[in-house]
N, CA, C and O atoms as CSV, one atom per row, in Angstrom:
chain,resi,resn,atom,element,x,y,z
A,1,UNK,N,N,-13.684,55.701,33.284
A,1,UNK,CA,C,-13.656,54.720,32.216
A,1,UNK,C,C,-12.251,54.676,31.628
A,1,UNK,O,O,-11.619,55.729,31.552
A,2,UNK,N,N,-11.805,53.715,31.274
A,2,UNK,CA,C,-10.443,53.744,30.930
A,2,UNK,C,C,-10.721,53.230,29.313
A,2,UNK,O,O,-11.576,52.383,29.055
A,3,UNK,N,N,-9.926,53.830,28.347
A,3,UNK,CA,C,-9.973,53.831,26.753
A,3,UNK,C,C,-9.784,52.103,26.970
A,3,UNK,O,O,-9.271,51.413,27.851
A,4,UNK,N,N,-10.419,51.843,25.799
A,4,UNK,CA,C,-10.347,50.429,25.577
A,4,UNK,C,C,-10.170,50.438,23.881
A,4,UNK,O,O,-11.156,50.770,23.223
A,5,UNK,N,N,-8.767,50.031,23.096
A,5,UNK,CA,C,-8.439,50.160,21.780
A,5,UNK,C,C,-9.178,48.861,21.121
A,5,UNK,O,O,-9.645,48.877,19.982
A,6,UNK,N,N,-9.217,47.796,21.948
A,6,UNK,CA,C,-9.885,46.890,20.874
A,6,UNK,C,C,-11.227,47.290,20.544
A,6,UNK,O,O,-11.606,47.062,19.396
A,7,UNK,N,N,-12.018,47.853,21.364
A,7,UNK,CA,C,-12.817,48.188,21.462
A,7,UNK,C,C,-13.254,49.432,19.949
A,7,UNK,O,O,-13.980,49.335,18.960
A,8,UNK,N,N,-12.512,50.317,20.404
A,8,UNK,CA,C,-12.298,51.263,19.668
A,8,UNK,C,C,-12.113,50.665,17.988
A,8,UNK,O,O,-12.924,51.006,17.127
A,9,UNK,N,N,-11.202,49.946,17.746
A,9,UNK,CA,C,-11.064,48.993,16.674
A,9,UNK,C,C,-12.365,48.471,16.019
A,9,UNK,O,O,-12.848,48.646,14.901
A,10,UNK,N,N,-12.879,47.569,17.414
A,10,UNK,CA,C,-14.385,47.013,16.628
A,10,UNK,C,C,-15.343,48.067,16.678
A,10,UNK,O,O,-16.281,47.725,15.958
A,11,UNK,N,N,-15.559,49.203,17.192
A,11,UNK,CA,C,-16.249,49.990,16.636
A,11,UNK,C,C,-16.253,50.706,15.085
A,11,UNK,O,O,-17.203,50.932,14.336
A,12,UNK,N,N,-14.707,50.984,14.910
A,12,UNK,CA,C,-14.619,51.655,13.443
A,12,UNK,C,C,-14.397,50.457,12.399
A,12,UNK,O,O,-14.693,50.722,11.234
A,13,UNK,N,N,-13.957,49.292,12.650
A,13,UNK,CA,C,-14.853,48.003,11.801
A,13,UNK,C,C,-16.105,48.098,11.050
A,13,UNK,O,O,-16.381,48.182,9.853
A,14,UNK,N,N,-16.982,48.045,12.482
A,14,UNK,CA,C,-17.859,48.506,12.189
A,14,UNK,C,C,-18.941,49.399,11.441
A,14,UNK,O,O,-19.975,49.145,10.823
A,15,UNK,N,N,-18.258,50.534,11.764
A,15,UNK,CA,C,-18.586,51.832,11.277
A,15,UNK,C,C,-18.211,51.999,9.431
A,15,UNK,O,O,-18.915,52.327,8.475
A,16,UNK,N,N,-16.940,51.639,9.548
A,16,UNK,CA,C,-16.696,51.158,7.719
A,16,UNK,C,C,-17.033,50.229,7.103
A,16,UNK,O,O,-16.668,49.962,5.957
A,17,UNK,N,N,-17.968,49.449,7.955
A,17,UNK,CA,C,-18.907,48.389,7.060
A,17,UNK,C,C,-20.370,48.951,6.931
A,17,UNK,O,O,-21.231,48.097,6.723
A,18,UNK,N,N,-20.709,50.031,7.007
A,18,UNK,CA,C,-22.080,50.407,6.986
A,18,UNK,C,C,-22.198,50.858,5.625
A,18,UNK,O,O,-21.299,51.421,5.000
A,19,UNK,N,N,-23.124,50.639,5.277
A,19,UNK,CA,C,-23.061,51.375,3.142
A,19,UNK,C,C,-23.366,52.807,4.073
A,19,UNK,O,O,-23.827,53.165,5.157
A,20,UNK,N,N,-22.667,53.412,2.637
A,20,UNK,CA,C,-22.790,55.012,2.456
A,20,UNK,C,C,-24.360,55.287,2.481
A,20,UNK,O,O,-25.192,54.404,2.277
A,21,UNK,N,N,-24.602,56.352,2.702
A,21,UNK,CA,C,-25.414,57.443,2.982
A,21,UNK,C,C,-26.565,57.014,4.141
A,21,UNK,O,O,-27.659,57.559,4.286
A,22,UNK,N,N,-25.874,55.584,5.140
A,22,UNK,CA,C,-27.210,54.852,6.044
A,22,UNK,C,C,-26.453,55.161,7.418
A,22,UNK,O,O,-25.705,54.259,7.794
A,23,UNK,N,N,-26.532,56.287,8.216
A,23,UNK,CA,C,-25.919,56.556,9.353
A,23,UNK,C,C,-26.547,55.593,10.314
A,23,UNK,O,O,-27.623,55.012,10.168
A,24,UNK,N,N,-25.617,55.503,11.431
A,24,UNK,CA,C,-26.185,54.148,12.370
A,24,UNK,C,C,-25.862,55.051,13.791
A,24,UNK,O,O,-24.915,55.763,14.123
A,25,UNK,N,N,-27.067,54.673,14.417
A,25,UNK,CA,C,-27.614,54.810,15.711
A,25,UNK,C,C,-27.392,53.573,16.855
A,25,UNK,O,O,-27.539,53.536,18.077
A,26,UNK,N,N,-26.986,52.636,15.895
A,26,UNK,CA,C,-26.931,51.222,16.891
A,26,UNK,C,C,-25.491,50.615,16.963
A,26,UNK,O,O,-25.140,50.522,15.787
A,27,UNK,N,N,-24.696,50.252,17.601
A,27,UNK,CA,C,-23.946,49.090,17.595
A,27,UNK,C,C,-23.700,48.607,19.190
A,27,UNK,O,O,-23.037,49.336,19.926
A,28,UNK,N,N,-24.274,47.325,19.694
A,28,UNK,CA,C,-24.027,46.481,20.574
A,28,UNK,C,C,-23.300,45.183,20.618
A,28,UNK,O,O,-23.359,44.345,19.718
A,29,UNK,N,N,-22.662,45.071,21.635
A,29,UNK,CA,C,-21.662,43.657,21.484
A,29,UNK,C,C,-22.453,43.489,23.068
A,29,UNK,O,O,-22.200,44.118,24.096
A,30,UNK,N,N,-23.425,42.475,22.856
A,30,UNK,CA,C,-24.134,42.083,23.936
A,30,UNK,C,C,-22.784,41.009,25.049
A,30,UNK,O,O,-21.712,40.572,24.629
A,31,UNK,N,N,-23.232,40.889,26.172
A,31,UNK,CA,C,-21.983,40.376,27.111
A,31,UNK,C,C,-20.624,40.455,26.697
A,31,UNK,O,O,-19.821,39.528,26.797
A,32,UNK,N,N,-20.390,41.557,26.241
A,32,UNK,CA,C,-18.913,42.094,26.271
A,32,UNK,C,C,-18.917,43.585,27.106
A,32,UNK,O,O,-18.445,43.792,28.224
A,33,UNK,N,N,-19.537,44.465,26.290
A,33,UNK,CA,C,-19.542,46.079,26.486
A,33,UNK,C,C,-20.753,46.503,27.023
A,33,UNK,O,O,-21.701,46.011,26.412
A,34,UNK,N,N,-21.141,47.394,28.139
A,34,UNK,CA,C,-22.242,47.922,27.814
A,34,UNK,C,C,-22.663,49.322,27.360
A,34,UNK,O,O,-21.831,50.214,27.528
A,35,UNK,N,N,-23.564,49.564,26.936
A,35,UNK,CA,C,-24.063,50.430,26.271
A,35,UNK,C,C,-23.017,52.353,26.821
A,35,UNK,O,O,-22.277,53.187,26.301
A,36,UNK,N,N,-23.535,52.137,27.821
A,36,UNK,CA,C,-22.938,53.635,28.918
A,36,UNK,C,C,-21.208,53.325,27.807
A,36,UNK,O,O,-21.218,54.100,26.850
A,37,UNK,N,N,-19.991,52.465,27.826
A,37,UNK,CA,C,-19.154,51.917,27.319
A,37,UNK,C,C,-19.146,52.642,26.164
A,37,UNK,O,O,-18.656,53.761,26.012
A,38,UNK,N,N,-19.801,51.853,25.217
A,38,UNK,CA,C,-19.421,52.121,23.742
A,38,UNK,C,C,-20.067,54.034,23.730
A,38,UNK,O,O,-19.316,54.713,23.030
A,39,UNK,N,N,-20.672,54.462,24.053
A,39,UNK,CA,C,-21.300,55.841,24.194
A,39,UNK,C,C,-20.185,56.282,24.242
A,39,UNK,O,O,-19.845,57.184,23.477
A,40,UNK,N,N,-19.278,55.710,25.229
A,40,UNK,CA,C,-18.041,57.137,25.493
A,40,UNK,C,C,-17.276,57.040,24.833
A,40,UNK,O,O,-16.611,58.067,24.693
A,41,UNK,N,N,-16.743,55.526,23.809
A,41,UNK,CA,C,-15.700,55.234,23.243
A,41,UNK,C,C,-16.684,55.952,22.225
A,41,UNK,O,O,-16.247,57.100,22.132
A,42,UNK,N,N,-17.731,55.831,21.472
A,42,UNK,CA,C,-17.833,56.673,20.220
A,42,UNK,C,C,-17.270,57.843,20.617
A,42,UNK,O,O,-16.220,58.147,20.050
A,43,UNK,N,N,-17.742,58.654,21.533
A,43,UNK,CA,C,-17.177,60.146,22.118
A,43,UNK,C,C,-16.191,60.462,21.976
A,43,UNK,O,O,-15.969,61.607,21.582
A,44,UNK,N,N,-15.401,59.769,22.182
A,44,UNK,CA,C,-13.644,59.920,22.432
A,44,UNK,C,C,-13.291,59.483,20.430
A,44,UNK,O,O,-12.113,59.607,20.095
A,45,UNK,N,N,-14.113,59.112,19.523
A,45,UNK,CA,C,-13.673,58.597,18.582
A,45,UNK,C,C,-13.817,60.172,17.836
A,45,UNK,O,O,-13.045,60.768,17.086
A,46,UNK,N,N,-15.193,60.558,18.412
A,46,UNK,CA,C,-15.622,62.174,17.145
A,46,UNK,C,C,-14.708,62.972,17.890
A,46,UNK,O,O,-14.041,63.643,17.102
A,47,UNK,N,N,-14.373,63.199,19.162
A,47,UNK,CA,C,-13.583,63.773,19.717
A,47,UNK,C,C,-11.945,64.147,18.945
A,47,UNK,O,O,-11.197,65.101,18.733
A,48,UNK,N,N,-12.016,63.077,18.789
A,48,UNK,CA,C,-10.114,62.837,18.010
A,48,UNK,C,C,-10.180,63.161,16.772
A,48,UNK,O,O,-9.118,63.516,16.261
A,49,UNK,N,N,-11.601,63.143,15.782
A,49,UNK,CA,C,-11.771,63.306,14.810
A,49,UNK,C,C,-11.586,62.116,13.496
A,49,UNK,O,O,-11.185,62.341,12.354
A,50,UNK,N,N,-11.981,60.935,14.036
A,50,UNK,CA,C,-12.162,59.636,13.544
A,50,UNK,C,C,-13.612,59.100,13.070
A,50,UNK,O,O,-13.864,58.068,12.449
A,51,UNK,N,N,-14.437,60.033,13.512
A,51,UNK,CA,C,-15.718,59.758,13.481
A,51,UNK,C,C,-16.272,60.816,12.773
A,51,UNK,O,O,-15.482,61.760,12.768
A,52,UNK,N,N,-17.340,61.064,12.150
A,52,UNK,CA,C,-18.089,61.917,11.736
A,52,UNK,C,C,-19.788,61.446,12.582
A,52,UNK,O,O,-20.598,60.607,12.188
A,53,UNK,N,N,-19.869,62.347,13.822
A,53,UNK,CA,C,-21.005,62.327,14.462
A,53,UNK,C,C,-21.541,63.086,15.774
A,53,UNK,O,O,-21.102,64.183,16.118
A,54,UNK,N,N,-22.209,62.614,16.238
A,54,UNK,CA,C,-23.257,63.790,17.455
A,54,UNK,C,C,-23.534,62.559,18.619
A,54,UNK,O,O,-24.153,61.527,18.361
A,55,UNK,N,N,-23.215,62.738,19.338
A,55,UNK,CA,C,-23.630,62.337,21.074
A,55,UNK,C,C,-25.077,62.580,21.436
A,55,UNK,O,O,-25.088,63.739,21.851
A,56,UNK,N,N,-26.005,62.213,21.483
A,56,UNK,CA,C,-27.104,63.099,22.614
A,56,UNK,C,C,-27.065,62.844,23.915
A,56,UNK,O,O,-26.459,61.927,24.469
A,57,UNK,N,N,-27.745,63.701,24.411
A,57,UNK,CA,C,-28.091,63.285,25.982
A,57,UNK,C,C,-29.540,62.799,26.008
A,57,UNK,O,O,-30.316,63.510,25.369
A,58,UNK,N,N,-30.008,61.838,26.556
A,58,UNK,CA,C,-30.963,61.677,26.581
A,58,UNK,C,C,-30.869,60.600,27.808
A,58,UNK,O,O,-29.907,59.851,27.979
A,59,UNK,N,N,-32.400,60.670,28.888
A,59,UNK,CA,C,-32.214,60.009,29.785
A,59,UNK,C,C,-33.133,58.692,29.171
A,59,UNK,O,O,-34.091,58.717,28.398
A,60,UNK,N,N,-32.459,57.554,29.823
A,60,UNK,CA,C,-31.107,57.537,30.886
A,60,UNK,C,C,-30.363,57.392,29.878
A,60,UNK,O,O,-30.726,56.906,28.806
A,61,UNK,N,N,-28.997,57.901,30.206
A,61,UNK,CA,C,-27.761,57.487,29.417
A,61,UNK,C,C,-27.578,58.574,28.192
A,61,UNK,O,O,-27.822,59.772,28.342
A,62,UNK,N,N,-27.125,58.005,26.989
A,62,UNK,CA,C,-26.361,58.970,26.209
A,62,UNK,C,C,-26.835,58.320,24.571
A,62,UNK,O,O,-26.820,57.089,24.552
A,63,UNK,N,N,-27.224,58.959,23.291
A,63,UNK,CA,C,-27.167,58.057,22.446
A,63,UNK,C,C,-26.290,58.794,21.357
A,63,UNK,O,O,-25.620,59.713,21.828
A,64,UNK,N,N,-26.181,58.626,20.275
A,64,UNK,CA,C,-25.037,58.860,18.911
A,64,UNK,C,C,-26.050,58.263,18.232
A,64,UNK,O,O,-26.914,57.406,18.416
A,65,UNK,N,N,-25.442,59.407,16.918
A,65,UNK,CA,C,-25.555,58.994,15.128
A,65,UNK,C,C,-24.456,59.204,14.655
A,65,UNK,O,O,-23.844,60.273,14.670
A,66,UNK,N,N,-24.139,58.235,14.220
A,66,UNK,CA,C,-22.628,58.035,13.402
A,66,UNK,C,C,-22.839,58.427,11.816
A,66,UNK,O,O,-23.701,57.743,11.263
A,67,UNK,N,N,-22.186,59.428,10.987
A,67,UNK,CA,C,-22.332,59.444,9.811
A,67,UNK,C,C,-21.552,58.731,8.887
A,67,UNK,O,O,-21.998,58.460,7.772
A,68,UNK,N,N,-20.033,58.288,9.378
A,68,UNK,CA,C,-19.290,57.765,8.779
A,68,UNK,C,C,-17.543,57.718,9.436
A,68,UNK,O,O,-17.184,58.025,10.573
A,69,UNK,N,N,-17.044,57.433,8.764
A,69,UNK,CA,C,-15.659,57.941,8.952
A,69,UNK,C,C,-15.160,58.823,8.406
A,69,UNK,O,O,-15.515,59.024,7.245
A,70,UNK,N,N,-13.993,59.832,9.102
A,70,UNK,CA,C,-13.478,60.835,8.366
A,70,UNK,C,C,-12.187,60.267,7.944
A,70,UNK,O,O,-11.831,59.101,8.114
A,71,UNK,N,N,-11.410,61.373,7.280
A,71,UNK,CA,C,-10.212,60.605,6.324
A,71,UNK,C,C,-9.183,60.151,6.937
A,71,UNK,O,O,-8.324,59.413,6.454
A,72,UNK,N,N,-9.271,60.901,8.855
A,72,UNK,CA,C,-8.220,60.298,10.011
A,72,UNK,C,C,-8.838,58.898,10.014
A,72,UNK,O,O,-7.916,58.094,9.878
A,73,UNK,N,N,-9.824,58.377,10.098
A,73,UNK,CA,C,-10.423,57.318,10.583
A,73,UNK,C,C,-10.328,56.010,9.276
A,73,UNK,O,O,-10.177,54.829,9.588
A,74,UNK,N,N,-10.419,56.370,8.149
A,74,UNK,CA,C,-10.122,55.426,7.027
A,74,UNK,C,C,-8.540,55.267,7.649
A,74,UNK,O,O,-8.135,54.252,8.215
A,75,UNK,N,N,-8.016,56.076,7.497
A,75,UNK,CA,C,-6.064,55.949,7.740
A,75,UNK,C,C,-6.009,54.853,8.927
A,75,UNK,O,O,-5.537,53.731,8.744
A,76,UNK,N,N,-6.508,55.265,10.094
A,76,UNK,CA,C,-6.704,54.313,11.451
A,76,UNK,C,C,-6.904,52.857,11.146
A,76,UNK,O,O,-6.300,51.851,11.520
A,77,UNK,N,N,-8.174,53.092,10.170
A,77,UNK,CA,C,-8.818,51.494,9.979
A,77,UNK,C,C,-8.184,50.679,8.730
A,77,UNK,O,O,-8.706,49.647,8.310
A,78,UNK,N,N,-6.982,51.254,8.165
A,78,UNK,CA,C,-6.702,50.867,7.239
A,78,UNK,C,C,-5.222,50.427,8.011
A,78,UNK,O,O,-4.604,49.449,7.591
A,79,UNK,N,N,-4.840,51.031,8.881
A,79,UNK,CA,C,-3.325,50.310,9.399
A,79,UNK,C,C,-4.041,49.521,10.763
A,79,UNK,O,O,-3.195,48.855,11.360
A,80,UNK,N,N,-5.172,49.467,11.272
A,80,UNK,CA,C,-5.548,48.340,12.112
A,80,UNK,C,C,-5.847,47.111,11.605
A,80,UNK,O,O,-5.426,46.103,12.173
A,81,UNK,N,N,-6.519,47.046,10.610
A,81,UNK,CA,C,-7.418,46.190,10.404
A,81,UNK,C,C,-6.528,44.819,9.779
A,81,UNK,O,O,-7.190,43.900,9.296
A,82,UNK,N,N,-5.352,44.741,9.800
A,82,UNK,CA,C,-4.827,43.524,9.699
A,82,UNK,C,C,-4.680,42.669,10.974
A,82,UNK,O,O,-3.892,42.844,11.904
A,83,UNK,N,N,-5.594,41.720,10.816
A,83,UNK,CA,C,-5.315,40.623,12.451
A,83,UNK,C,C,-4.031,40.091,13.203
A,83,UNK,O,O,-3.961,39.567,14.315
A,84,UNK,N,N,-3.268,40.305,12.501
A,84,UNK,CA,C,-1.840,39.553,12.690
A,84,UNK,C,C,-0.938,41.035,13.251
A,84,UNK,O,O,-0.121,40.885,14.160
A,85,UNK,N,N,-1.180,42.574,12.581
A,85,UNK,CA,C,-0.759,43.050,13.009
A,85,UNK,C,C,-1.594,43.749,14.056
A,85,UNK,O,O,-1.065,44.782,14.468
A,86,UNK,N,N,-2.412,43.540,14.431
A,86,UNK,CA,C,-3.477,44.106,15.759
A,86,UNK,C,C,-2.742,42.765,16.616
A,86,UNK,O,O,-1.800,42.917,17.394
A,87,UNK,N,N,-3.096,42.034,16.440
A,87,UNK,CA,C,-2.066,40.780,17.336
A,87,UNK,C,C,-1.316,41.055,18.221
A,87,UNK,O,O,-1.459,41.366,19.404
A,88,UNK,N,N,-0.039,40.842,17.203
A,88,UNK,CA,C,1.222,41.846,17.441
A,88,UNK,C,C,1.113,43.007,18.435
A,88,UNK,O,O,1.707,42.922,19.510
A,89,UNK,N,N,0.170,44.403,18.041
A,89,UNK,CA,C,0.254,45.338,18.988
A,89,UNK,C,C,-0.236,44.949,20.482
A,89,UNK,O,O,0.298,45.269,21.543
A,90,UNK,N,N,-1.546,44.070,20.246
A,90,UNK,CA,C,-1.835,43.810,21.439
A,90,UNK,C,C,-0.934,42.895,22.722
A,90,UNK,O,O,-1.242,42.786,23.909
A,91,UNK,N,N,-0.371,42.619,22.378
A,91,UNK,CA,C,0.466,41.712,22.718
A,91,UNK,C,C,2.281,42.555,22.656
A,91,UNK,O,O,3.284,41.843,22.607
A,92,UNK,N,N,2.352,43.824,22.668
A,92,UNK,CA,C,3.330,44.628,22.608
A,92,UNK,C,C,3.231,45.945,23.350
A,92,UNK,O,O,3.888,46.505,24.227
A,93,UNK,N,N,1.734,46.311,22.379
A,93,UNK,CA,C,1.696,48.107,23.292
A,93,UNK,C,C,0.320,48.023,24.261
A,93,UNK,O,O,-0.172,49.002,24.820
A,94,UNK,N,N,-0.220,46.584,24.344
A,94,UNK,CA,C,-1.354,46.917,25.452
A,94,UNK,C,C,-1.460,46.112,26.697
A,94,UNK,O,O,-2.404,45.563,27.266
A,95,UNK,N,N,0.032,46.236,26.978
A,95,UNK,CA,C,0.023,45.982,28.727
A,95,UNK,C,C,0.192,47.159,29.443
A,95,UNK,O,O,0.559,48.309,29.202
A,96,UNK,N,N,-0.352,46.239,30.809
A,96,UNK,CA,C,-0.406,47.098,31.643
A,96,UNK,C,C,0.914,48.120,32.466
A,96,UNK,O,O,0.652,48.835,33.434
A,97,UNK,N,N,2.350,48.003,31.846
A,97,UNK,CA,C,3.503,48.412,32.136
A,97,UNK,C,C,3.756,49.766,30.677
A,97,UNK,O,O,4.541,50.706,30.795
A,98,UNK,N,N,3.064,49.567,29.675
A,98,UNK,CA,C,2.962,50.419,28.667
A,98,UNK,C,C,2.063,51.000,28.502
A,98,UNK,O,O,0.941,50.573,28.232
A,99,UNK,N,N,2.642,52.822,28.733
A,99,UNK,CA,C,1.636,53.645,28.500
A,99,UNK,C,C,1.566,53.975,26.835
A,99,UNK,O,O,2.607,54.021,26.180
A,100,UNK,N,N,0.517,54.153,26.346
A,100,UNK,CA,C,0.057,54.278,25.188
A,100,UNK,C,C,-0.915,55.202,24.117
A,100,UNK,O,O,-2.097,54.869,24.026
A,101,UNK,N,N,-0.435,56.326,23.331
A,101,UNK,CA,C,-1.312,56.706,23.305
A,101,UNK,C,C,-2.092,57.073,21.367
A,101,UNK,O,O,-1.368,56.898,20.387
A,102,UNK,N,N,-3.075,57.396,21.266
A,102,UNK,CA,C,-3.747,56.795,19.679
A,102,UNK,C,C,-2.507,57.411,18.889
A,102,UNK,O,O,-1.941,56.537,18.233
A,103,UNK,N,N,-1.998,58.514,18.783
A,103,UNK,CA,C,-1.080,58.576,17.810
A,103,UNK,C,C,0.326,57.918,17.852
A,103,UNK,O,O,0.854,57.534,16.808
A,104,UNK,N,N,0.975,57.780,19.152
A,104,UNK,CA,C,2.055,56.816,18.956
A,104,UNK,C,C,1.512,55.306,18.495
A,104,UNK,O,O,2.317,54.520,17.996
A,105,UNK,N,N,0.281,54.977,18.660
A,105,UNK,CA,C,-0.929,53.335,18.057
A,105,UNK,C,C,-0.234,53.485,16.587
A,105,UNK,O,O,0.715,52.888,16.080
A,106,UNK,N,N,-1.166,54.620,16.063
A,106,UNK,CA,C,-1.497,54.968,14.883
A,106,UNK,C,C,0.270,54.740,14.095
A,106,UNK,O,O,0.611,54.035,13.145
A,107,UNK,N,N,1.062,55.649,14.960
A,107,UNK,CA,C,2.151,55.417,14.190
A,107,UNK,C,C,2.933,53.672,14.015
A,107,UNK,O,O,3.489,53.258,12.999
A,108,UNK,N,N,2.791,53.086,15.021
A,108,UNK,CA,C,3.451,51.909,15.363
A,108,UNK,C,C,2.989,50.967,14.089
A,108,UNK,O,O,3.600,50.197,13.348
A,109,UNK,N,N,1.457,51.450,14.203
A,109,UNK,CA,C,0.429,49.858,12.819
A,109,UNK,C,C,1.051,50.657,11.683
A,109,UNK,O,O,1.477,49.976,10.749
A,110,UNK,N,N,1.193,52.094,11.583
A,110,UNK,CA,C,1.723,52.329,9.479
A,110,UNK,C,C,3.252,51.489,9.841
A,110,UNK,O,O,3.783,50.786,8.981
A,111,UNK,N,N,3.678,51.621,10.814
A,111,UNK,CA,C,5.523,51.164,10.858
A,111,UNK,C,C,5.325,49.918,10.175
A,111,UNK,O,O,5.856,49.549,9.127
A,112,UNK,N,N,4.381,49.232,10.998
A,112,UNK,CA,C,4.115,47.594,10.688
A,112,UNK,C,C,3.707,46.908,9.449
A,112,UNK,O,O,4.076,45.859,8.922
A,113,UNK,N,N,2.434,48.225,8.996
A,113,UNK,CA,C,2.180,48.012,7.807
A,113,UNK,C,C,3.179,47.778,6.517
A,113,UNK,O,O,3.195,47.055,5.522
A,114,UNK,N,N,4.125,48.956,7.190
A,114,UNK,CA,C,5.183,49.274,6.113
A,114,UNK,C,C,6.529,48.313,5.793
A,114,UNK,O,O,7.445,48.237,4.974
A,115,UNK,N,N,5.917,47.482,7.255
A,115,UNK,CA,C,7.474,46.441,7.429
A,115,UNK,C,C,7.089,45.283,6.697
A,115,UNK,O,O,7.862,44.787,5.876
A,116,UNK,N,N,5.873,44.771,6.940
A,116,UNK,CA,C,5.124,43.667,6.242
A,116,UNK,C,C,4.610,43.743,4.784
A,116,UNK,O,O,4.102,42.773,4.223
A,117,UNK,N,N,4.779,44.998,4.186
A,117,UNK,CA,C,4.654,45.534,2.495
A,117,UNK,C,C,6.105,45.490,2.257
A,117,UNK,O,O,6.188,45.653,1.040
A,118,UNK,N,N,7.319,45.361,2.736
A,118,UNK,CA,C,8.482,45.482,2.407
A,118,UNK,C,C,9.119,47.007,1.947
A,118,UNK,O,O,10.123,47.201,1.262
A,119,UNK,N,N,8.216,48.007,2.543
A,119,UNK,CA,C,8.282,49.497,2.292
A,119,UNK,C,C,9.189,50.000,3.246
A,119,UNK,O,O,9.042,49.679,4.425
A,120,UNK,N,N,10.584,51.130,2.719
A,120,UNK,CA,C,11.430,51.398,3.821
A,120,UNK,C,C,10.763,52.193,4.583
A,120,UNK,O,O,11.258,52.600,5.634
C-alpha cells in the first residue's frame, strides 16, 4: 500500500469534526477508498501518534476506534487544513519525482502557514 496524504488529511478532517467524548468506528468515502485502505492509513496515523486509537483484527479485514486527536494531530490539522495551502503542497511535494515524508509535510504547511500570516 503506498501512504496516500490526501487521504490521510480527509481522515483527520474528519476525525476533528466528531464532538468530544463520541469515538468513531466508521468513516467511508464510498468509490474513492476502500475499507482494507483507510484501516491502514488510520494505522499509520496512531502509529505516528496523530491519532488516539486501537486497530482490531477481526475477520475479514481489520476494524478501529478512534478516540480523538492527539496534540501532534491538532498541530497537523491545523497547518493542513487551509485549501489553498494543501493546493499548493499538492501540486509541489506530491509528485511522483518527490520523495516525501510526514515531518518534512508537517514542516513545509507551518512554513506556509507562517508565510501567508506574514510571520518571519
Amino acid at each position: 500500500m503506498k501512504r496516500d496524504f490526501n487521504l490521510i488529511r480527509r481522515i483527520m478532517i474528519d476525525i476533528q469534526n466528531i464532538p468530544a467524548g463520541n469515538p468513531c468506528q466508521n468513516l467511508s468515502y464510498p468509490g474513492e477508498y476502500d475499507r482494507a485502505t483507510i484501516v491502514e492509513h488510520i494505522a499509520l496515523l496512531i502509529e505516528e501518534g496523530l491519532v488516539k486509537g486501537e486497530i482490531y483484527q477481526v475477520w475479514p479485514g481489520n476494524s478501529f476506534l478512534i478516540d480523538g486527536l492527539t496534540w501532534k494531530g491538532h498541530d497537523f490539522i491545523e497547518a493542513a487544513k487551509d485549501d489553498s495551502i494543501w493546493l499548493k503542497a499538492t501540486k509541489t511535494l506530491f509528485l511522483p519525482t518527490v520523495s516525501i515524508t510526514f515531518d518534512l509535510l508537517l514542516q513545509w504547511l507551518k512554513a506556509e502557514a507562517k508565510q501567508k500570516l506574514g510571520l518571519p
